[in-house]
N, C-alpha and C positions, 0 to 999 in steps of 0.2 A: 425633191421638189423644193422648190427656192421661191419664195415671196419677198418683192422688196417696197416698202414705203405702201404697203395697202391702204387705202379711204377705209376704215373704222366704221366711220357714219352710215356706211351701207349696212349697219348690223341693226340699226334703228327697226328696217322693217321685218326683224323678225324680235323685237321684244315686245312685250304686253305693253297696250296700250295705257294700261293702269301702273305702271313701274313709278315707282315714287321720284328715280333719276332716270335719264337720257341719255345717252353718248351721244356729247352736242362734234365732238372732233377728235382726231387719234388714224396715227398710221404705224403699223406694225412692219417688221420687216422679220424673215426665218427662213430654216432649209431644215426640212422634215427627210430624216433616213428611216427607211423601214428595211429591215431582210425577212424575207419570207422561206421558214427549213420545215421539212417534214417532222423534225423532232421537235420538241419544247427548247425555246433557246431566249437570248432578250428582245424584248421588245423594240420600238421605235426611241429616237433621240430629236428632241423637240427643242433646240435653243431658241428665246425668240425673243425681240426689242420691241417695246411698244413705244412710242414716242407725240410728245405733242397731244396727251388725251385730257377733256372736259369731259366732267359729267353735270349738265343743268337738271335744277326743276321742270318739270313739263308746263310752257307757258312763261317762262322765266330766258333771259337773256345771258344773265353774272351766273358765273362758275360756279358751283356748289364745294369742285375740286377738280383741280388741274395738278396733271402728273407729267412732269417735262420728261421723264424718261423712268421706264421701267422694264429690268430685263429677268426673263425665265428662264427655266433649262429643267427638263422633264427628260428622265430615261429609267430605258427598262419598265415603261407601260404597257403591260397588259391586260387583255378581259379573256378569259378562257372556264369555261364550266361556272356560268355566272358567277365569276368570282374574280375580284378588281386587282393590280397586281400595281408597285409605283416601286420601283427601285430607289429611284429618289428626285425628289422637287425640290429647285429653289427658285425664292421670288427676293430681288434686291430693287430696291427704288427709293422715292419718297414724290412726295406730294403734299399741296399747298393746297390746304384744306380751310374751305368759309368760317369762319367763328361763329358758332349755333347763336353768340346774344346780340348779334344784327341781323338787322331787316335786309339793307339794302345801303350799297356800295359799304361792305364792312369786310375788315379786314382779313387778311390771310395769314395763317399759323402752317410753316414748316411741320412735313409729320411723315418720321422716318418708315419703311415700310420694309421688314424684313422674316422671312417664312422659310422652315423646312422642313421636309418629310422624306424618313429615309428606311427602305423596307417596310411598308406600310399595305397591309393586304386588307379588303373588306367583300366577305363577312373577316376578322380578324382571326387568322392561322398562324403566322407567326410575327415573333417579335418584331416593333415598327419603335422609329422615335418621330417624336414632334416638337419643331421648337417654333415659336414665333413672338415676334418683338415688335409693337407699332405704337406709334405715340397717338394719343386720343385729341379729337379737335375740342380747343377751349382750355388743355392744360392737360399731361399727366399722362402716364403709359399702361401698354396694357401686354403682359408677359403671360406665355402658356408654353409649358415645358414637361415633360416627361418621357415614358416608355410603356407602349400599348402592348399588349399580351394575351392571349388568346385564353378566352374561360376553360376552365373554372380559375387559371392561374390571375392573383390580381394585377390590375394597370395601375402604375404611382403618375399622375399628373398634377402640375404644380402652375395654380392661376394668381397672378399678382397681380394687383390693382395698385399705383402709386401715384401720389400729388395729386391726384382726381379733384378740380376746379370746380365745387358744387355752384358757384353760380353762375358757370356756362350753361347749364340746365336748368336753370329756374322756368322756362318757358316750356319746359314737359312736366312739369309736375301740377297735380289734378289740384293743388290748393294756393287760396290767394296770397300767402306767406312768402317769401323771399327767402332764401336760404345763401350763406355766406360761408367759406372756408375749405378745408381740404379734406378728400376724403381716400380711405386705404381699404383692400380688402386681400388677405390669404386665403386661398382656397385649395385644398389637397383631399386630393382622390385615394387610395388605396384598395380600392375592391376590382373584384370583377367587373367588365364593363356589361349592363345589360341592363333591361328597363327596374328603372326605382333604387339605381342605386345608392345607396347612402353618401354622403358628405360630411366632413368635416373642416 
């Protein structure tokens, strides 16, 4: 099945009316392979170009964030015995993201956008890895990496916080103070993944 240059916008009327953003524009274009065997074999091969996408405020006109081009590629998807199967995903792009400390006509910050999943089962049966890389709008990146593993064996994932621009955010925070400088966080997993697990 082959899709080329799809309206986007027609997806509006199936999202919640309360979504904080919109797909104001965006056209995709793909060719979905499926085989269908009596035995267990791989799944469907999903390449697919999104091009040309806004997403606005509901009630708002200016971009929140426009993505000129961003491409996927999904294979070896399966669902069998409710249980999710992903051979491997990748998402490469970038997008031109609003600066949180304007109101209106304010600037846009490039922000690279890069994701992968590779042998990735859920509920988690066997070893999966995950890598993802995106730069944060207002300054600073945000890295998540490791290998997921099936209990009781532990998962090591590794969350890095860098250059984080604390006064792009001053307008979400509950107090009247103004906060200036840079902010960092490491974050590593090593247990099992299941509810309450610890961190360090």
């Amino acid at each position: 099945m082959t899709v080329k240059r799809l309206d986007l916008a027609l997806a509006r009327l199936y999202l919640p009316a309360d979504a904080p953003v919109v797909l104001d524009r965006g056209r995709v274009s793909s060719t979905l392979r499926v085989t269908w065997t009596r035995a267990p074999g791989s799944g469907p091969t999903w390449p697919a170009r999104f091009e040309d996408l806004a997403l606005v405020r509901p009630g708002e006109r200016e971009a929140v964030t426009q993505i000129p081009k961003l491409t996927a590629r999904l294979t070896d998807f399966t669902v069998r015995d409710e249980q999710v199967r992903v051979g491997e995903f990748e998402l490469k792009g970038s997008a031109s993201v609003r600066d949180p400390r304007g109101q209106q006509h304010a600037r846009y910050q490039v922000s690279a956008i890069r994701a992968s999943i590779a042998d990735l089962t859920w509920p988690i049966t066997t070893p999966g890895r995950l890598d993802v890389l995106t730069a944060i709008p207002g300054g600073g990146t945000l890295a998540v990496s490791g290998m997921l593993r099936p209990p009781p064996a532990p998962s090591q994932l590794h969350l890095r916080l860098s250059d984080l621009d604390l006064a792009a955010w001053n307008r979400f925070l509950p107090v009247a103070a103004r906060l200036n400088g840079r902010g960092e966080a490491d974050l590593r997993i090593n247990e099992p993944l299941a509810a309450g697990v610890p961190t360090r």
